[in-house]
C-alpha positions in Angstrom: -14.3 -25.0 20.6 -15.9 -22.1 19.0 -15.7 -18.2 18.6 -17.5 -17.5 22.0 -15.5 -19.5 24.3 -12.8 -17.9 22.7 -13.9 -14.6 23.4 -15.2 -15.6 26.9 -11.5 -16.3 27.5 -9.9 -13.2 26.2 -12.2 -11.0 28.0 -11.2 -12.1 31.1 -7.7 -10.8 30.8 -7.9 -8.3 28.6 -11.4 -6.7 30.2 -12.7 -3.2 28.7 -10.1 -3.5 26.1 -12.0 -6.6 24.5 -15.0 -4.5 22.6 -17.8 -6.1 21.2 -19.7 -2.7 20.8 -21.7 -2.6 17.5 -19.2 1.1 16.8 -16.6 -0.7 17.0 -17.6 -4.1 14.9 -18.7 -2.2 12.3 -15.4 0.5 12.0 -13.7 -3.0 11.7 -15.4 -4.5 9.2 -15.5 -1.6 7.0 -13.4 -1.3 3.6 -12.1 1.1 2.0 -13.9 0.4 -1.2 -16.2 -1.8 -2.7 -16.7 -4.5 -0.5 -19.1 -5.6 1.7 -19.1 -5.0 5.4 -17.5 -7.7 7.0 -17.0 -6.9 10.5 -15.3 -9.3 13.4 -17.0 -10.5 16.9 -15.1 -9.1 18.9 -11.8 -6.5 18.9 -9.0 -6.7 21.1 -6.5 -3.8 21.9 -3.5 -5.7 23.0 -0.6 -3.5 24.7 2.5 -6.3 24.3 4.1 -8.6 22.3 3.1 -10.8 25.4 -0.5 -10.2 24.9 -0.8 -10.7 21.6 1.2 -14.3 22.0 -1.7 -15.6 24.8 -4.2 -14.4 22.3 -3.4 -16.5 19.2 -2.6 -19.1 21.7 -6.2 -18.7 23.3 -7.7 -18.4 19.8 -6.0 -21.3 17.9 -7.2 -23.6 20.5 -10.7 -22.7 20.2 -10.8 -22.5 16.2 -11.3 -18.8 16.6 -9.8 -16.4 13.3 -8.1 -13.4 14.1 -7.4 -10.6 11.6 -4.6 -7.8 12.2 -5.7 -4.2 11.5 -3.6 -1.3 12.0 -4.6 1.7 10.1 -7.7 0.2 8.2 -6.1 1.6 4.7 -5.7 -1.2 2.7 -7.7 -1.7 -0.9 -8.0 -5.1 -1.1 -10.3 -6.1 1.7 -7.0 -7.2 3.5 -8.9 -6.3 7.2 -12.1 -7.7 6.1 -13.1 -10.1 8.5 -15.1 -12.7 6.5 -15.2 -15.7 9.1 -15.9 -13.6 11.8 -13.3 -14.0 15.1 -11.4 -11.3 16.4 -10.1 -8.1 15.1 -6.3 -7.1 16.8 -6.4 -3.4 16.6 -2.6 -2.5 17.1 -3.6 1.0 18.0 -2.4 1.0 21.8 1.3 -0.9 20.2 2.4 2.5 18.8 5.8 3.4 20.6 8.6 4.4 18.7 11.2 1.7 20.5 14.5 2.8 19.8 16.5 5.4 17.2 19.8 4.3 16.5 21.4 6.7 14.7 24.6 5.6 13.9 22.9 2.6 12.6 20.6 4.8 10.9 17.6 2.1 11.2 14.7 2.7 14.0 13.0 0.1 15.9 9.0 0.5 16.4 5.7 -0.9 16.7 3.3 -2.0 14.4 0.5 0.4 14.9 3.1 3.5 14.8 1.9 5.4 11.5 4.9 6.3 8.7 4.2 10.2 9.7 4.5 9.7 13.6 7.8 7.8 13.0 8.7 11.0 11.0 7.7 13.5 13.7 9.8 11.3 15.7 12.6 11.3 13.4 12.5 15.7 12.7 15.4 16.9 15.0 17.8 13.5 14.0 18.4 14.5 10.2 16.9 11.2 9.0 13.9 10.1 7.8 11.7 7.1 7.1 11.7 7.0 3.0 8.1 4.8 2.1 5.2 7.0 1.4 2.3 5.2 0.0 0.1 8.3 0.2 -1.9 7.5 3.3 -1.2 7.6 6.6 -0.5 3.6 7.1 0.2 2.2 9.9 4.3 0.8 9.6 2.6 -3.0 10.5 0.0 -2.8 7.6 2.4 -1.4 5.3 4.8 -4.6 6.1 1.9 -7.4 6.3 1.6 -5.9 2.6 4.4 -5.1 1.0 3.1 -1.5 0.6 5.1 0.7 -1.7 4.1 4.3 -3.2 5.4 7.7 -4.6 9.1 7.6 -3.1 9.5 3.9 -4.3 11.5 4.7 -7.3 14.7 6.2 -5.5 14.6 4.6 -2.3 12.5 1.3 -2.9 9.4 -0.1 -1.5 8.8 -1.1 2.2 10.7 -4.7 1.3 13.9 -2.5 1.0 13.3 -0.9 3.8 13.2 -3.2 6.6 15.8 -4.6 8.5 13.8 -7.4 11.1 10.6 -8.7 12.4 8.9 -10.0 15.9 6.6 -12.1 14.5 4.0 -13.9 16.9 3.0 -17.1 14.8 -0.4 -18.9 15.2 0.1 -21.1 18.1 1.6 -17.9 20.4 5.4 -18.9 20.0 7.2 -15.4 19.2 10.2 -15.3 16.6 12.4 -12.7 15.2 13.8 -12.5 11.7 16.9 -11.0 10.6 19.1 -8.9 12.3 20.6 -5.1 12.7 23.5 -5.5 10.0 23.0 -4.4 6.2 23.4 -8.2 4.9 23.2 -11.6 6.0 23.7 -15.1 5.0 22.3 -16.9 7.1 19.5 -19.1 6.2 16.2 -18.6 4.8 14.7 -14.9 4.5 12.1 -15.1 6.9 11.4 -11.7 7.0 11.2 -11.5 3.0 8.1 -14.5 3.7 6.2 -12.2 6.5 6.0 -9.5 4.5 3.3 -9.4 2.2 2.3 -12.0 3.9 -0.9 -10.3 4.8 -1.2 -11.6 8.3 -2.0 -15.0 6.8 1.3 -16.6 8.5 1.8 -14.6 11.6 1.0 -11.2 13.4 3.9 -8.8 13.1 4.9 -7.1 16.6 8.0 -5.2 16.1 9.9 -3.9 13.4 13.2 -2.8 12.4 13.3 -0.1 10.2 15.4 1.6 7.6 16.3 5.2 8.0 17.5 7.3 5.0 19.6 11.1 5.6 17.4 14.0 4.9 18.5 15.5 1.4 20.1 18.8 1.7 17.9 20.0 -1.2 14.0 19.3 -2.5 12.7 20.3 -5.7 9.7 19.4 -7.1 7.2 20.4 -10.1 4.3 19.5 -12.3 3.9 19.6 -16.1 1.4 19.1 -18.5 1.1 17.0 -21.6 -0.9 17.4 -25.0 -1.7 13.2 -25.0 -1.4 10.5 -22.4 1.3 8.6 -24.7 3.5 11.6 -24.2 3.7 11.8 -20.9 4.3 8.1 -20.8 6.8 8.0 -22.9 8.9 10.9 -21.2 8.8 8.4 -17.8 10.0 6.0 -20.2 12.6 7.9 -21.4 13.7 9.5 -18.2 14.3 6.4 -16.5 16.4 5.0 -19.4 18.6 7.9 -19.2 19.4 7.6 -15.7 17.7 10.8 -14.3 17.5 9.8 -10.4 14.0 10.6 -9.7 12.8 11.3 -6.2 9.5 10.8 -7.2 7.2 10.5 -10.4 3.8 10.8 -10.7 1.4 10.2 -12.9 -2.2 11.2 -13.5 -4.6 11.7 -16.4 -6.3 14.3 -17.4 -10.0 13.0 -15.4 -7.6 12.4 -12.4 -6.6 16.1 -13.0 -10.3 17.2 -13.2 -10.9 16.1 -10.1 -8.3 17.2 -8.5 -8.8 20.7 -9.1 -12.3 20.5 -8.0 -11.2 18.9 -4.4 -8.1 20.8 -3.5 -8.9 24.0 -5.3 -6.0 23.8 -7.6 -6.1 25.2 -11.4 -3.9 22.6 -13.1 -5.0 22.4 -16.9 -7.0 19.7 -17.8 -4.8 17.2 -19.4 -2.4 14.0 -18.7 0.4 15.4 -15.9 3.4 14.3 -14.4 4.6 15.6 -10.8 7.8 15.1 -9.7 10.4 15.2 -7.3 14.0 15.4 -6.7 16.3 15.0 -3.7 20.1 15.7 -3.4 22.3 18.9 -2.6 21.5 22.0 -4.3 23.6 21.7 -6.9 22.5 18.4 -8.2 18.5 18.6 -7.6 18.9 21.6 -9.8 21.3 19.9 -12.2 18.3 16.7 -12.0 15.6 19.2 -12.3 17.1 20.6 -15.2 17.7 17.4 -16.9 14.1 16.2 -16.4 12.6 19.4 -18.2 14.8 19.7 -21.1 13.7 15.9 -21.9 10.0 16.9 -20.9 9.6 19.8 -23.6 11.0 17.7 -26.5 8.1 15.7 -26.0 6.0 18.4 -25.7 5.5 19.2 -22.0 3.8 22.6 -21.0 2.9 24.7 -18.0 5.7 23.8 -16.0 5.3 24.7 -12.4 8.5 24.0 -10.0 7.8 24.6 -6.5 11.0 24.5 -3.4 9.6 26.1 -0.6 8.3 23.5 1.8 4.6 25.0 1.8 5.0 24.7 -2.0 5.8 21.2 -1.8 3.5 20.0 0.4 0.5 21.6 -0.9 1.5 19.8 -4.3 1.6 16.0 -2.7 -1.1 16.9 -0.7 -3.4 17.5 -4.1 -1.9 13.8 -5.5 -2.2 12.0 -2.1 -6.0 13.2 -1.8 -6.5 11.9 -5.3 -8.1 9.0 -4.6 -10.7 11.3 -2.6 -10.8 13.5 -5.5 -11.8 11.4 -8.2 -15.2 9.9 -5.9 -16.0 13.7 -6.8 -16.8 13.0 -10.7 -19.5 10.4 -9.7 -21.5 11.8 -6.7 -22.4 9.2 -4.0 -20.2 6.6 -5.4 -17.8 3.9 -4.6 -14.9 2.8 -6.4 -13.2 -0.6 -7.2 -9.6 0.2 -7.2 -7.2 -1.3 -9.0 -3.1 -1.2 -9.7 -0.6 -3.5 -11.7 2.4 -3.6 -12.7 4.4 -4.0 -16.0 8.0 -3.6 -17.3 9.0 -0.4 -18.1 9.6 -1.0 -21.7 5.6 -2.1 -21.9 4.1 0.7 -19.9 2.9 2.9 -22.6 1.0 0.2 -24.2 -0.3 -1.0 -20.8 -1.4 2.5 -20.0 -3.4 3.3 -23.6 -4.9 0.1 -23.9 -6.5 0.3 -20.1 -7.4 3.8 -21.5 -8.8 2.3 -24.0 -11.1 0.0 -22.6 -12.3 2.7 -20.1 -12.9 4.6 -22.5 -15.6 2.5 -24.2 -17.0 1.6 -20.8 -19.9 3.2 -19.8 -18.3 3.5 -15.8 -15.7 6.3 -15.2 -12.3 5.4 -14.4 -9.6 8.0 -13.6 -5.9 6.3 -14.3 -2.8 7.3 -12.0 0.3 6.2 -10.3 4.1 5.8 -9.4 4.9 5.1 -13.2 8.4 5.4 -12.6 8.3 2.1 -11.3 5.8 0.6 -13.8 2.7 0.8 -11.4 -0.3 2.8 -12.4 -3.9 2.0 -11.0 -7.4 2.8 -12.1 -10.1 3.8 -9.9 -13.4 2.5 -11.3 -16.3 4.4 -10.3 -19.5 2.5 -9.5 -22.6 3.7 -8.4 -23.2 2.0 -5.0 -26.0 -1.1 -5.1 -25.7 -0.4 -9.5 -24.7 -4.6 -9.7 -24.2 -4.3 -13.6 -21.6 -0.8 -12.6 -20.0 -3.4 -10.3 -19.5 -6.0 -13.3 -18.5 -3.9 -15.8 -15.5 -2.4 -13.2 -14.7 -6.0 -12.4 -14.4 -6.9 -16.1 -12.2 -3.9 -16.6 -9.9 -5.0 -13.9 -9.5 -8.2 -14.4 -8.6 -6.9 -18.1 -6.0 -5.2 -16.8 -4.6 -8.1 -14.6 -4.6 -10.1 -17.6 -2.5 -7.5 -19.5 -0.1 -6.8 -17.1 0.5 -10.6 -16.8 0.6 -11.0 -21.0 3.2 -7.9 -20.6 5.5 -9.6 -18.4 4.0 -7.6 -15.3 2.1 -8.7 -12.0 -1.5 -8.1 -11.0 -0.9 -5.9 -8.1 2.5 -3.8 -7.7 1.6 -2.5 -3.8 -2.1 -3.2 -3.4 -1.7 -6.6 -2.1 -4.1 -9.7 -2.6 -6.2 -9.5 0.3 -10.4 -10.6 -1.4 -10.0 -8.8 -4.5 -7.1 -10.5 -6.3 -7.4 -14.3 -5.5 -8.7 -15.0 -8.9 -5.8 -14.1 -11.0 -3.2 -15.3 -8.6 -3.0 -19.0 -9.7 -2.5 -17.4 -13.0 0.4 -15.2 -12.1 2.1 -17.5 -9.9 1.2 -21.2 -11.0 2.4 -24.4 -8.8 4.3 -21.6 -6.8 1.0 -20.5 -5.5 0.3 -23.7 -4.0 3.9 -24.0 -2.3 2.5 -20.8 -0.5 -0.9 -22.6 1.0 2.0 -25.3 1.7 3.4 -22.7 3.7 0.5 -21.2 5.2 -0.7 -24.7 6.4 2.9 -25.5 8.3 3.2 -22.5 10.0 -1.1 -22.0 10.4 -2.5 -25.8 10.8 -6.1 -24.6 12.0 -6.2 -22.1 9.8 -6.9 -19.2 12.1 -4.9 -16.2 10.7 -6.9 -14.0 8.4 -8.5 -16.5 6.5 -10.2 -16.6 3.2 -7.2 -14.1 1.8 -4.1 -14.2 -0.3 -3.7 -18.4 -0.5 -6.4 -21.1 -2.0 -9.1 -22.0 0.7 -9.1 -26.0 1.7 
């Protein structure tokens, strides 16, 4: 039993679509940050559920790992494949199934991207609500838990999805849940596959959510004197009861960058963007709300934009931040961070990670969907600089172990993947063993993504 037997096998049925070209190996062992190439043996481009089943069958019996990738945009090292095996890229599983619009919930597959489904969805007056910034793939964005800047009105990807086809290690396919809004009966399956970071099965289908297009978008940007300000006005806005499309939240570095990369001319200072989504009346009523609140804490240059050109150039200039912000330190890489606290704690979380940045000597631009209590730092390291790479560690594990002091957890939509085993016996105590419990039942020889999310035996 070993890797090349198992690949021997595969090859033989799946033919030119098992590659084992050095291209290919190394665009699937790549991350998105930090961390070291670690790219498969082989990848496999499987077309059907069916395919997919004989391959875990084919590669449990021969001890092989496999490792789901679908858009290769997670932060964590989620796709990194560290014990070598095969790579399923769900590229060629990208169909858009079935729209039921009565229903108002879509069925697709797991390599479909958020913004096909959308093109999909333009002439139906619906729309798939999760935007975590990139362009994920709908299966990665499941496998973990992914979230982002619509989150805070219309919740993260865990809200948003109805049922699973799940392919489990030993090739037997099951689905979770069903087509109606509730049900009660027996345990949430699909709540354990997702985040489950294709540690406990490979996800081949999904049901999703579909939300009405609002009749009316509004969105702006403001500036702030201090960091605390701007905090506090989220703070305060989502005490009142202001429903928020979106909110946004960058620093003034963030800001910097930003500018320099998308040719914007926002001040240099702490800024909130936001968003707001109902009829006309009411996303004016909202947007008025919001900025009457804003400027008794001090809020300035207040740009609103509702043309849809507008709009999109303004969450194209946040969603490139990451980009961006590798600007202020030529040539470098960044370890990337998010957590998450309680609202009531997020100004303190925010100025004491600004605070420790601060007397860093690394560069570390703070933003996020602070609405929901998530904000992330990206720590700038020069690439090979070993004692740049420690001190960003340090600072993120500081951060971890705030948000866990605050009441908070170490990651809010980033996942676990390499980066976050450390802390997670910490957040999650005997609970985190229940989940290797889990992992071994459903994953005896261990095959599916290993050496992520669950303690290694």
């Amino acid at each position: 039993m070993t890797i090349d037997t198992a690949i021997s096998e595969l090859s033989a049925f799946l033919g030119d679509r098992l590659s084992r070209s050095k291209s290919d190996l190394d665009a699937h062992g790549a991350s998105e940050t930090w961390y070291a190439p670690a790219p498969p043996d082989a990848v496999a481009y499987p077309e059907s559920t069916e395919e997919v089943a004989r391959i875990l069958a084919i590669c449990t019996a021969h001890g092989c790992p496999v490792v789901a990738f679908g858009a290769g945009t997670s932060l964590e090292g989620q796709t990194s494949a560290v014990a070598g095996g095969v790579t399923l890229d769900f590229a060629r599983m990208n169909k858009v199934l079935a729209i039921h619009q009565g229903d108002m919930e879509a069925v697709v597959q797991p390599g479909l991207t958020r913004e096909e489904l959308n093109r999909e969805l333009r002439d139906t007056g619906l729309f798939f609500s999760v935007d975590p910034g990139a362009n994920a793939s709908l299966g990665g964005m499941a496998a973990t838990r992914a979230s982002g800047t619509t989150a805070l009105r219309y919740g993260t990807i865990r809200e948003n999805i109805l049922a699973l086809e799940v392919v489990l290690a030993d090739g037997r396919v099951i689905r979770t849940g069903s087509g109606a809004k509730k049900s009660a009966a027996g345990y949430d399956l699909t709540g354990l596959f997702l985040g489950s970071e294709g540690t406990l099965g490979i996800i081949t289908e999904l049901t999703v959510k579909l939300r009405g297009q609002p009749e009316a978008v509004s969105a702006g940007v403001c500036a702030f004197g201090a960091m605390s300000d701007a905090v506090e006005t989220v703070v305060a806005v989502i005490q009142m009861g202001i429903p928020m499309a979106r909110m946004e939240f960058v620093d003034a570095d963030t800001v910097r960058a930003v500018n320099a990369y998308s040719g914007t001319d926002l001040p240099e200072q702490p800024h909130l963007f936001v968003e707001f989504h109902g009829s006309d009346a009411s996303a004016a009523e909202d947007a008025a709300r919001f900025g009457e609140l804003a400027a008794e804490v001090g809020a300035s240059d207040v740009r609103t934009a509702t043309r849809t050109e507008d709009r999109t150039a303004l969450w194209t200039a946040r969603h490139h931040a990451y980009w961006a912000c590798l600007g202020l330190k030529p040539g470098a890489t960044a370890v990337v961070t998010d957590v998450c606290v309680p609202i009531s704690r997020l100004a303190e979380a925010v100025e004491e990670t600004r605070a420790d940045i601060a007397a860093s000597h690394i560069p570390g631009p703070i933003l996020g969907h602070v609405g929901d209590g998530n904000f992330h730092a990206i720590l700038l390291v020069e690439a090979g600089n070993e004692a740049d790479l420690a001190e960003a560690r340090r600072l993120a594990s500081r951060m971890a172990e705030r948000a866990l002091r605050m009441g908070g957890t170490i990651t809010g939509e980033h996942g676990i993947g390499l980066g976050k085993l450390g802390y997670m016996e910490a957040e999650h105590g005997e609970a985190w063993a229940v989940m290797g419990e889990i992992k071994r039942t459903l994953d005896p020889a261990g095959i599916l993504n290993p050496g992520k999310l669950v303690r290694q035996n």
